[in-house]
C-alpha positions in Angstrom: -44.3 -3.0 -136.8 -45.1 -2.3 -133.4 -44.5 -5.1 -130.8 -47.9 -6.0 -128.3 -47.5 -5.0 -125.0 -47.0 -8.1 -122.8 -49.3 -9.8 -120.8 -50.2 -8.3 -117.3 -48.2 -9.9 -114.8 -50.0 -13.0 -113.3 -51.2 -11.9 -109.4 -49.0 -12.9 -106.3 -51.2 -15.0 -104.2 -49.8 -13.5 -101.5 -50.3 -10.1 -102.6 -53.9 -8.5 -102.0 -56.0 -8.2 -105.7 -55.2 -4.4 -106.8 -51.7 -4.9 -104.5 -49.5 -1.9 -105.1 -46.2 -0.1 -104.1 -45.6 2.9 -103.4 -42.4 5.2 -102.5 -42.4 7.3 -99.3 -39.7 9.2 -98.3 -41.9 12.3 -95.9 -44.1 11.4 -92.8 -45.2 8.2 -94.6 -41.9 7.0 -93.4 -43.0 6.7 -89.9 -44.9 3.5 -89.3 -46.9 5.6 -86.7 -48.3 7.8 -89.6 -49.1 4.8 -91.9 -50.9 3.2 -89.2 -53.2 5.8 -88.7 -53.7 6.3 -92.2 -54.4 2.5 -93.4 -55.2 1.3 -89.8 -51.9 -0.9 -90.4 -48.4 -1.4 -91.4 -48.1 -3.3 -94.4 -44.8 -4.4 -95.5 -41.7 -1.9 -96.9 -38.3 -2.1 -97.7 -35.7 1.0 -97.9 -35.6 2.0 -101.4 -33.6 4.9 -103.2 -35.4 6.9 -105.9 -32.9 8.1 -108.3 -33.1 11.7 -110.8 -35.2 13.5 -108.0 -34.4 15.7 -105.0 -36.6 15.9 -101.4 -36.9 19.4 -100.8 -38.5 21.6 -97.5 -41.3 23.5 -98.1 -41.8 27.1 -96.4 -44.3 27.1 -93.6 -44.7 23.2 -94.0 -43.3 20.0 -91.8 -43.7 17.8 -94.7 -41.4 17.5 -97.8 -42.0 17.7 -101.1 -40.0 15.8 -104.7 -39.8 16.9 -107.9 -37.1 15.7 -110.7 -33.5 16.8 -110.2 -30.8 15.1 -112.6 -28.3 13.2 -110.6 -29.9 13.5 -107.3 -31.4 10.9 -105.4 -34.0 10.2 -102.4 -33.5 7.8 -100.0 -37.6 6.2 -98.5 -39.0 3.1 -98.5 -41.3 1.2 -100.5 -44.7 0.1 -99.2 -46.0 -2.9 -100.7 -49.2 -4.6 -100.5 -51.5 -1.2 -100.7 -54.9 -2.4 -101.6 -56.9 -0.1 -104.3 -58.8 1.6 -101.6 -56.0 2.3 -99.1 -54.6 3.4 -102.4 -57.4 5.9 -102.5 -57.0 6.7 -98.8 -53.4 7.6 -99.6 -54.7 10.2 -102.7 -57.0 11.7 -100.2 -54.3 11.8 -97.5 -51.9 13.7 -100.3 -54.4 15.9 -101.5 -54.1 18.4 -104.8 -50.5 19.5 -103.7 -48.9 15.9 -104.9 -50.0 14.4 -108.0 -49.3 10.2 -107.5 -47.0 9.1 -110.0 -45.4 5.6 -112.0 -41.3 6.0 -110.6 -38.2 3.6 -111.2 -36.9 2.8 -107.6 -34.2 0.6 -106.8 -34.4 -1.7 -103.7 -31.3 -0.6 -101.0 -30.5 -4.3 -100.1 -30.5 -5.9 -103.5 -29.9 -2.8 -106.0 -33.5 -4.7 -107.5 -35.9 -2.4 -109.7 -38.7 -2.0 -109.4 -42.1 0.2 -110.6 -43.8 2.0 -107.7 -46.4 4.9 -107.0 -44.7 8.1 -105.8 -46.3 11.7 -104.9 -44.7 14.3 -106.8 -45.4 18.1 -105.4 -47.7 19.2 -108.3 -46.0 23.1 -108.8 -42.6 22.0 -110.1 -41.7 26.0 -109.9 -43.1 26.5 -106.5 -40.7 29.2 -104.8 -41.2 27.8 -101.4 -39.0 24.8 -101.8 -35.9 24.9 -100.6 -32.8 22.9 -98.9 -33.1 19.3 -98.0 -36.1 17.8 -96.0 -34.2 15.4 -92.8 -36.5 12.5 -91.7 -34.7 12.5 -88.7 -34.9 16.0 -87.6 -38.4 15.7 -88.3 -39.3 13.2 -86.0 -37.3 14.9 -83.4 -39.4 18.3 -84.0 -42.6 17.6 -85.8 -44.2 13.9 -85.6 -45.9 14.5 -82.3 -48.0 17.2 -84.0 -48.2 15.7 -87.6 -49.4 12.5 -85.9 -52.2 14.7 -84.5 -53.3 16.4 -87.3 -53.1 12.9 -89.1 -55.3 11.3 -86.5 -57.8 14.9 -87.4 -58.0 14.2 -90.8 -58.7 10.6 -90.9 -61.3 11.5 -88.2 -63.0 13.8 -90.9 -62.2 11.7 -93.6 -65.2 9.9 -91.6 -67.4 12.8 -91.8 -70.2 13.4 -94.6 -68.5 16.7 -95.4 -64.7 16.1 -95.1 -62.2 18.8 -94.9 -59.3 17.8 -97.0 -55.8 17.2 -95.7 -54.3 20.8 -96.2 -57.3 22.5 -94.9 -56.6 20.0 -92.1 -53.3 20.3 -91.6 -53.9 24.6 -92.0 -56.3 24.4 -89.4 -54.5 22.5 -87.2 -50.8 24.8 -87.3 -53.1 27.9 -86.7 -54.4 26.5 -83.7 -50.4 25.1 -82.4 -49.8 28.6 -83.3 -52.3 31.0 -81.1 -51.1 31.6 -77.5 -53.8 30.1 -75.0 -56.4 32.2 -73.7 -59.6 32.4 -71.6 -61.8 33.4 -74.4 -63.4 31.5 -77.3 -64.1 33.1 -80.1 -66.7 32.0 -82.4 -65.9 31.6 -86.2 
């Protein structure tokens, strides 16, 4: 005979109604890019996800996971999302991640826990490669990222939004043309 499935959990009153956690381990890292994203920095704590591997992807500045047997991801873990910086998060991650239920395990207390993660959707997607380095990134890329952020959530505003990889497309095209005197209309 099957067993019922427990009770839902009684609600923190601490914790916002609809409170999640998620795992970042990309640009979501950065409080910088979470504050422009949910207009603040909720709590987060370093967490490792274990089974899966952060990987580059070619002609991106952002990482991607997918499932790799005895790897594991160092990130933290946001806590405190509300439902619709939840939704703020989906749009922000757009069709190329798909937000998923993970087992992560808290760095200071080896504590697990259930949290959302975006998993690249295209588990055979050629253009991942390597390992993705926070740190490097920061170095080389947030300056940018954190502009193209700041572009998107701008249009997130507008009636007929572009979504974040159009955004983000957009947006390297541009870092990429040399400068010149002539505008060309589109």
């Amino acid at each position: 005979m099957a067993m019922a499935p427990p009770p839902p959990a009684p609600a923190s009153a601490a914790a916002p109604a609809g409170a999640h956690s998620v795992f970042v381990y990309g640009s979501l890292m950065a409080d910088e890019v979470v504050r422009t994203i949910l207009k603040r920095v909720p709590p987060a704590a370093p967490a490792i996800l274990p089974n899966y591997h952060r990987f580059n992807i070619k002609g991106r500045i952002y990482p991607a996971i997918l499932p790799v047997e005895s790897n594991k991801v160092a990130g933290l873990v946001v806590m405190g999302v509300t439902d619709e910086e939840l939704q703020v998060l989906d749009a922000f991650e757009d069709v190329e991640y798909t937000r998923t239920r993970v087992e992560i395990s808290l760095t200071d207390s080896s504590e697990k826990m259930l949290a959302d993660a975006y998993v690249w959707t295209d588990a055979e997607d050629p253009n991942l490669y390597g390992e993705w380095d926070f740190e490097e990134w920061k170095k080389l890329h947030m300056k940018d990222f954190l502009a193209m952020t700041n572009g998107f959530m701008q249009s997130l505003e507008q009636p007929e939004a572009k979504t974040r990889v159009e955004t983000y497309q957009s947006f390297m095209q541009q870092q990429e043309q040399p400068a010149s005197g002539t505008q060309v209309e589109g």
